[in-house]
C-alpha positions in Angstrom: 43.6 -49.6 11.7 44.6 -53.3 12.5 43.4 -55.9 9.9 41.6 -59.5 10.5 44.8 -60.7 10.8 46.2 -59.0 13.4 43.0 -59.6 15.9 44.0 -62.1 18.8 42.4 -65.8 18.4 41.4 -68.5 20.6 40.6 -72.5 19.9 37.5 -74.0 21.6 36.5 -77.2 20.3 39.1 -77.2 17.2 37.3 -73.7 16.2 39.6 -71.0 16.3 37.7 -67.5 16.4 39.3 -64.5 15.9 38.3 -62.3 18.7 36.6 -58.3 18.0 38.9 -55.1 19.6 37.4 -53.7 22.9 35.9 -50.5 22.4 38.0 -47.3 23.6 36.0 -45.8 25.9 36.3 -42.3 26.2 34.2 -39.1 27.9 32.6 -39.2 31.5 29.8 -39.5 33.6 28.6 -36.2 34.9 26.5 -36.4 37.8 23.6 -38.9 38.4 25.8 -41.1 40.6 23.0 -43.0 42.4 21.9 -45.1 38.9 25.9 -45.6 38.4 26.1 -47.2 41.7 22.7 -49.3 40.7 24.2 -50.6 37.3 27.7 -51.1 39.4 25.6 -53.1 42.4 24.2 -55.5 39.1 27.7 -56.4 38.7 28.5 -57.5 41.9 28.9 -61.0 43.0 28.8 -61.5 46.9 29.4 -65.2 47.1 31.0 -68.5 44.5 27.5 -69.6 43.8 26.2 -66.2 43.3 25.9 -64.5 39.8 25.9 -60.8 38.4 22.7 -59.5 37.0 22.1 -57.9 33.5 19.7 -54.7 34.0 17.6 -52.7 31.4 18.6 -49.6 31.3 15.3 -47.4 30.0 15.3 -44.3 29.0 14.5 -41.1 26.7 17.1 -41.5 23.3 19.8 -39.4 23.8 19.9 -39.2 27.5 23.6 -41.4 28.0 22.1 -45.0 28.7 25.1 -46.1 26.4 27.5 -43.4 28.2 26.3 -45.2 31.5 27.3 -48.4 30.9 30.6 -47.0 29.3 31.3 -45.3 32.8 30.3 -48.4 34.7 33.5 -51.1 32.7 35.5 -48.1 33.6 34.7 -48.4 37.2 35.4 -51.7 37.1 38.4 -51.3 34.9 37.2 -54.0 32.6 37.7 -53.9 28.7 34.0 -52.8 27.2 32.5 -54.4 23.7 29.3 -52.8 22.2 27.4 -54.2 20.4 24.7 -52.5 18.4 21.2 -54.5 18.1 18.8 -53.7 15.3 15.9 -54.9 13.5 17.9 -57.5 10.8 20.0 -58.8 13.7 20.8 -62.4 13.4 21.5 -64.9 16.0 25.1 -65.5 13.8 25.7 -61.8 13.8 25.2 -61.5 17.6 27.5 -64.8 18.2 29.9 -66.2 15.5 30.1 -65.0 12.1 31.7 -67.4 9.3 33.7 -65.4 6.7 36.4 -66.0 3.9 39.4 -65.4 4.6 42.0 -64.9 1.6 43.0 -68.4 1.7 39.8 -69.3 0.7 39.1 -71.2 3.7 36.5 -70.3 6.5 37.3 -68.0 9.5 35.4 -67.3 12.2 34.9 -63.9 13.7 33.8 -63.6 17.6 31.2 -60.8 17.7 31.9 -57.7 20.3 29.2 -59.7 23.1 31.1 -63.3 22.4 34.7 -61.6 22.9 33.7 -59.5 26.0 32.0 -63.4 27.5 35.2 -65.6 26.3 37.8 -62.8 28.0 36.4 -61.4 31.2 34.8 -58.0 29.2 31.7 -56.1 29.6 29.4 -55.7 26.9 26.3 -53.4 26.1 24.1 -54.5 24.1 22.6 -51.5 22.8 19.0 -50.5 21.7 18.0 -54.1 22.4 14.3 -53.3 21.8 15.5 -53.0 18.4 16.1 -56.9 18.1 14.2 -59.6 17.0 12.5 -62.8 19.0 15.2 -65.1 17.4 18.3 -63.6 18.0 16.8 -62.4 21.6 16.3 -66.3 21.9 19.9 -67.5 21.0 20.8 -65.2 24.2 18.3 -66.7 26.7 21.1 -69.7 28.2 23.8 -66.7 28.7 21.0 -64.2 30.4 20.4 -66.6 33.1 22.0 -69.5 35.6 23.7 -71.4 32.7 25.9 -68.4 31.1 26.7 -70.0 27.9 25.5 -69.5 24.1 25.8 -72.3 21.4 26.9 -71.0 17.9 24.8 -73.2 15.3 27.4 -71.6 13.0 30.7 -72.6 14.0 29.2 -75.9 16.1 30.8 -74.5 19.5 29.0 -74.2 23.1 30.9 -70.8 24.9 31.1 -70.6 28.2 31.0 -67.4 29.7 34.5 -65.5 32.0 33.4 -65.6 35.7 34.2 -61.4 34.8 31.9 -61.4 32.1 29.3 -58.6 32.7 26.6 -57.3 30.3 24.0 -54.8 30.4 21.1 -53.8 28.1 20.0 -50.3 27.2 16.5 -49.8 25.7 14.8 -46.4 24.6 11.4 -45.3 25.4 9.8 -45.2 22.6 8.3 -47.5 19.2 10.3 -50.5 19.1 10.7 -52.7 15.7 10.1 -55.4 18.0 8.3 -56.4 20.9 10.9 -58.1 23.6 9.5 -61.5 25.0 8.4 -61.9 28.5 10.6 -64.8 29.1 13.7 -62.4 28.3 12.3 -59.4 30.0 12.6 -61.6 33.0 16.4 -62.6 32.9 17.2 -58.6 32.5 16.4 -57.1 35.7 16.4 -55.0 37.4 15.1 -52.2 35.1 17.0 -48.9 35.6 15.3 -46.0 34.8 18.3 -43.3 33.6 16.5 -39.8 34.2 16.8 -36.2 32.9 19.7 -34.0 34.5 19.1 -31.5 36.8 20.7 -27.6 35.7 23.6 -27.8 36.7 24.3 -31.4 35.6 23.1 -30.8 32.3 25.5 -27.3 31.9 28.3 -29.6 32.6 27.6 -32.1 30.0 27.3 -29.6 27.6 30.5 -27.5 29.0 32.6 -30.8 28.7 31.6 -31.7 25.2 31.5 -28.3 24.0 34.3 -26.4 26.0 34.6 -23.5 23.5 30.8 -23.1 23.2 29.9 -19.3 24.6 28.0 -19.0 28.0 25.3 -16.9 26.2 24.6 -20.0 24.0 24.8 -22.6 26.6 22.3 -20.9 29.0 20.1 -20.5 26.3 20.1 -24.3 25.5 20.0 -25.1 29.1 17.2 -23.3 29.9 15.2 -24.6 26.7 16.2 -28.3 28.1 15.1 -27.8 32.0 12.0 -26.4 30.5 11.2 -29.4 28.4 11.8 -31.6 31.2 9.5 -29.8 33.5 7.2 -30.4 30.9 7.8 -34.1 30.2 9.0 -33.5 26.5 11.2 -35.7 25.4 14.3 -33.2 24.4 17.8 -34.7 25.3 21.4 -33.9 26.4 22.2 -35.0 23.1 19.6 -33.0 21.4 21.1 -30.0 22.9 24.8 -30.9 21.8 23.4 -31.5 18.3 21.6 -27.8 18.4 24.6 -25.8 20.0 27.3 -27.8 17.6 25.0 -26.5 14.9 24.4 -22.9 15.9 27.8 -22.5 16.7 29.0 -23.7 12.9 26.2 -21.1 11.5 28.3 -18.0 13.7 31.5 -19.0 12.3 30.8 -19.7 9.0 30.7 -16.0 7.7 32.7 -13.7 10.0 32.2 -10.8 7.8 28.5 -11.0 8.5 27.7 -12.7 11.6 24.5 -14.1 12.4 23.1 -12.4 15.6 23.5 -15.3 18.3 20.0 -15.3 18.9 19.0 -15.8 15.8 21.4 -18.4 15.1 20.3 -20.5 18.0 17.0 -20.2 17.4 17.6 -21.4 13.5 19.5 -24.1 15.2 16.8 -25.5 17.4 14.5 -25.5 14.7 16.5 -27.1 11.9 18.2 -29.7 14.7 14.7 -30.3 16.6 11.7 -29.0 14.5 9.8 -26.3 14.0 7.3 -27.2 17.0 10.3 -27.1 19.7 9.7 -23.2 19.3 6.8 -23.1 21.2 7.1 -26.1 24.0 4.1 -24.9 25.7 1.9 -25.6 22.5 3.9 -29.2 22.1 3.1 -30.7 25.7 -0.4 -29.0 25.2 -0.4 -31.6 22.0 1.3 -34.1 23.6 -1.4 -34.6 26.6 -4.4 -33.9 24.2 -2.7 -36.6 21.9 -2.4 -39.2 24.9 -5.5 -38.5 25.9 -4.9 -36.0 28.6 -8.0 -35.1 30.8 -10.6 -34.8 28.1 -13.9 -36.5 28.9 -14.4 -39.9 26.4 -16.2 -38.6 23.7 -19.7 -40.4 23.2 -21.4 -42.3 19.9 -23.0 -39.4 19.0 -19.7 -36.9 18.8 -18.5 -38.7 16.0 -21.6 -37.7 13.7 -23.0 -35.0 15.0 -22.1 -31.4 15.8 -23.4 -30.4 19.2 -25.2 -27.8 17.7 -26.6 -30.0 15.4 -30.5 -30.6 15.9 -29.9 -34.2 15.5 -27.7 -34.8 18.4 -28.7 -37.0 21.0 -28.8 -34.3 23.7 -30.5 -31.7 22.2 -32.9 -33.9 22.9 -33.0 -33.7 26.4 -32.8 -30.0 26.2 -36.2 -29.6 24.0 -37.7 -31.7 27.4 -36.2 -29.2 29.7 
């Protein structure tokens, strides 16, 4: 593992920062090649006074958003930085961090998204609906025509590699914060990453489970590509976590095996819940909970039973 010390440096302004480690990128992307050749369009700069876009990626947790990108800097044979956004973000975490060194003096530390801007990287900033207004804000000069951030911290302005690239992935769901209007406009376009079809989503789980049993991967499959067909939102990743599970639960006592069956289904309930046994019941939940295509209820369902001689259309029916 290299030390502080060992990190490359450069000097802007008198500041020397030492720069983060690329991330080592490994794995693929299986299938879906029409949103990789979106993301890899975003990156593309047609003219001098043209400039590469930073997308959204949206979609379901667990369903590769980060993988994408990943695949994408490989395309491009670029060095990738990931940073991961949450709710304490600071604006000095996401740029320059100040921190003491052993000499007792001040060093500066590049974050992942300032290294992959100063030398020509791609960086994903990942789960940026996690992030708060004032970090988000610190960002706004690099998301658009101006490409640079100021670091309050270490008194520097960075301009940003003509290379640079960045991307954004966001999941579909409760975010600690709400992302301002005035960002969502400098990341576009959004990319929506979708569920796998079959046989895509047997190959992911083939490739990071090669010694998983064919029994056990159908099974997970086919719970998967029924979820999707009811708009639950089960991932890839959910069905990694499951099989890894199950499979650790058959080895564990060879002398007396659990039955596969039974060892997935433990699985699936222990990974994913008790209600992912019956998926019919969840989207059944799911709809009535969002609403669905139940008839507004009225004043009067809220107190009264409609049995009740006091609701207001038992009325009309003594009239009748």
């Amino acid at each position: 593992m290299s030390s502080s010390s060992s990190l490359p440096s450069v000097e802007i302004d008198g500041v020397r920062l030492k720069l983060s480690q690329p991330h080592e990128a490994v794995g693929e992307w299986i299938g879906q090649r029409e949103i990789l050749h979106q993301l890899l369009a975003c990156w593309i700069v047609v003219d001098d006074q043209d400039l590469p876009l930073t997308p959204r990626l949206v979609g379901t947790p667990g369903i590769g958003k980060t993988a994408l990108g990943m695949a994408a800097a490989r395309e491009r044979r670029q060095p990738l930085f990931i940073y991961q956004c949450t709710s304490d973000t600071r604006p000095e975490d996401l740029l320059v961090t100040p921190v003491l060194a052993e000499s007792g003096k001040i060093a500066y530390h590049a974050s992942p998204l300032v290294t992959a801007l100063l030398t020509g990287g791609v960086c994903i900033l990942d789960e940026g609906n996690r992030m708060n207004e004032k970090s988000w804000a610190s960002l706004a000069p690099l998301l658009d025509h101006r490409r640079y951030v100021e670091s309050i911290v270490a008194g520097i302005t960075m301009s940003a590699h003509r290379d640079f690239r960045c991307c954004v992935t966001m999941n579909q769901d409760e975010s600690t914060y709400e992302v301002p209007d005035y960002i969502l406009s400098r990341l576009q376009p959004t990319l929506q990453v979708g569920f796998p079809n079959r046989q895509d989503e047997l190959s992911i789980l083939q490739y990071h489970l090669p010694f998983a049993e064919a029994e056990m991967l159908a099974l997970t499959v086919e719970f998967l590509q029924q979820a999707h067909e009811l708009k639950l939102d089960f991932s890839p990743r959910d069905g990694i976590n499951l099989l890894r599970y199950a499979i650790k639960r058959l080895a564990q006592n060879p002398a007396h095996p659990l039955a596969r069956d039974d060892a997935w289904l433990e699985a699936l309930e222990r990974c994913l819940g008790p209600e992912a046994l019956d998926l019919e019941a969840l989207a059944d939940r799911k709809r009535r909970t969002l609403g669905g295509d139940s008839v507004p209820l009225g004043l009067g369902d809220f107190f009264f039973d409609p049995d009740d001689e006091l609701h207001p259309d038992r009325d009309e029916e003594d009239d009748e």
